[in-house]
C-alpha positions in Angstrom: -2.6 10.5 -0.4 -4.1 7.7 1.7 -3.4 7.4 5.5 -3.8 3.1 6.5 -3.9 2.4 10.1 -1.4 -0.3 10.7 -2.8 -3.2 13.3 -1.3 -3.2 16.4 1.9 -5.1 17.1 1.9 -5.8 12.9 4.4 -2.5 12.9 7.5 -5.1 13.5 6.7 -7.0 10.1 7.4 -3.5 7.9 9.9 -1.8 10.1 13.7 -1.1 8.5 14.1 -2.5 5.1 10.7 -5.0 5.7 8.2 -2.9 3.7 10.9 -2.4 0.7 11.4 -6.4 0.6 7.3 -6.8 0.9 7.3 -4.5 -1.9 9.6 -6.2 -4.2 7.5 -9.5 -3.5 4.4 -8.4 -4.3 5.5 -5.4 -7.5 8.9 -6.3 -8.3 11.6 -3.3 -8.2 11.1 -0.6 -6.0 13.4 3.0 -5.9 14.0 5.2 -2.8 13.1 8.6 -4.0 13.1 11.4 -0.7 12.6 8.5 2.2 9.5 7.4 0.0 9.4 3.8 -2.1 8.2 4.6 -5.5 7.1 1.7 -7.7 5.5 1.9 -11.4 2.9 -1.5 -11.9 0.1 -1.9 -13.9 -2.0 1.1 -13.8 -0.2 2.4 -10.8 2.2 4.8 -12.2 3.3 5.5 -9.8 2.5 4.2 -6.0 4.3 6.0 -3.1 4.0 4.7 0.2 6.5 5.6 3.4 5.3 4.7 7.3 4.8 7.8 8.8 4.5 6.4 12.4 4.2 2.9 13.7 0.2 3.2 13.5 0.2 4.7 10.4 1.1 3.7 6.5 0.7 6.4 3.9 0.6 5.7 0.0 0.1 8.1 -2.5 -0.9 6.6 -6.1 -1.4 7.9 -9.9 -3.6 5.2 -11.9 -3.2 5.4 -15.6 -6.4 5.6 -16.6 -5.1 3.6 -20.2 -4.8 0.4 -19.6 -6.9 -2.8 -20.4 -9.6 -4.6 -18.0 -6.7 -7.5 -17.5 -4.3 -4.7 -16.0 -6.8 -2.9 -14.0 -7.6 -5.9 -12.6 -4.3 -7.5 -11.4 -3.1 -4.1 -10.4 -5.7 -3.9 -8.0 -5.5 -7.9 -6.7 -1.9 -6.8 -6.0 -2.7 -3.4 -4.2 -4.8 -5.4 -2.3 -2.3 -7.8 -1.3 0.3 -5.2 -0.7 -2.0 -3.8 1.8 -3.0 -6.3 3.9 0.7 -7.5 4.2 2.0 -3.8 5.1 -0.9 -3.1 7.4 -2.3 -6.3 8.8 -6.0 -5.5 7.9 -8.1 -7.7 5.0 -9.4 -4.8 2.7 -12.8 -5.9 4.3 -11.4 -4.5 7.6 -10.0 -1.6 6.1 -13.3 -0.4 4.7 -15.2 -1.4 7.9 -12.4 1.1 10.1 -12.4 3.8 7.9 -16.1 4.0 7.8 -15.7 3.6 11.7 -13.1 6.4 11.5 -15.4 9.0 9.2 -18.9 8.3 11.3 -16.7 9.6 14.4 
């Protein structure tokens, strides 16, 4: 399980049903499974995510390790769009705070 910071004041475009519609936009249908939406895509099968706190986005994935280059590749041009609606952050950001985050 991943922990995404969310940017600041971006917490308002998820909130409520938000990050269950973004879903849907970006993976197609989504299920509510114990407060967490669960989606199966590509080789993520499946992603998890939930908002833990208003800072704070957490998504737990399985990849399916059996799937063609194609797959692999949309699958992650999606995530990666997914992401940066949800939290606010380019994936280039993302990498650049959580290496901020680990070197203290």
């Amino acid at each position: 399980m991943k922990e995404y910071e969310i940017k600041r004041g971006h917490y308002k475009n998820i909130e409520g049903e938000k990050l269950k519609e973004l879903m849907v936009d970006t993976f197609g249908s989504v299920k509510n499974e114990e407060n967490k939406l669960v989606i199966n895509f590509g080789a993520l099968q499946p992603l998890k995510t939930w908002i833990k706190d208003k800072n704070v986005l957490c998504v737990d994935t399985e990849m399916d390790k059996n799937v063609d280059d194609d797959t692999i590749n949309e699958t992650i041009r999606c995530y990666n769009k997914f992401l940066e609606a949800a939290t606010g952050f380019t994936a280039k950001e993302r990498v650049k705070r959580a290496k901020k985050k680990i070197e203290g």
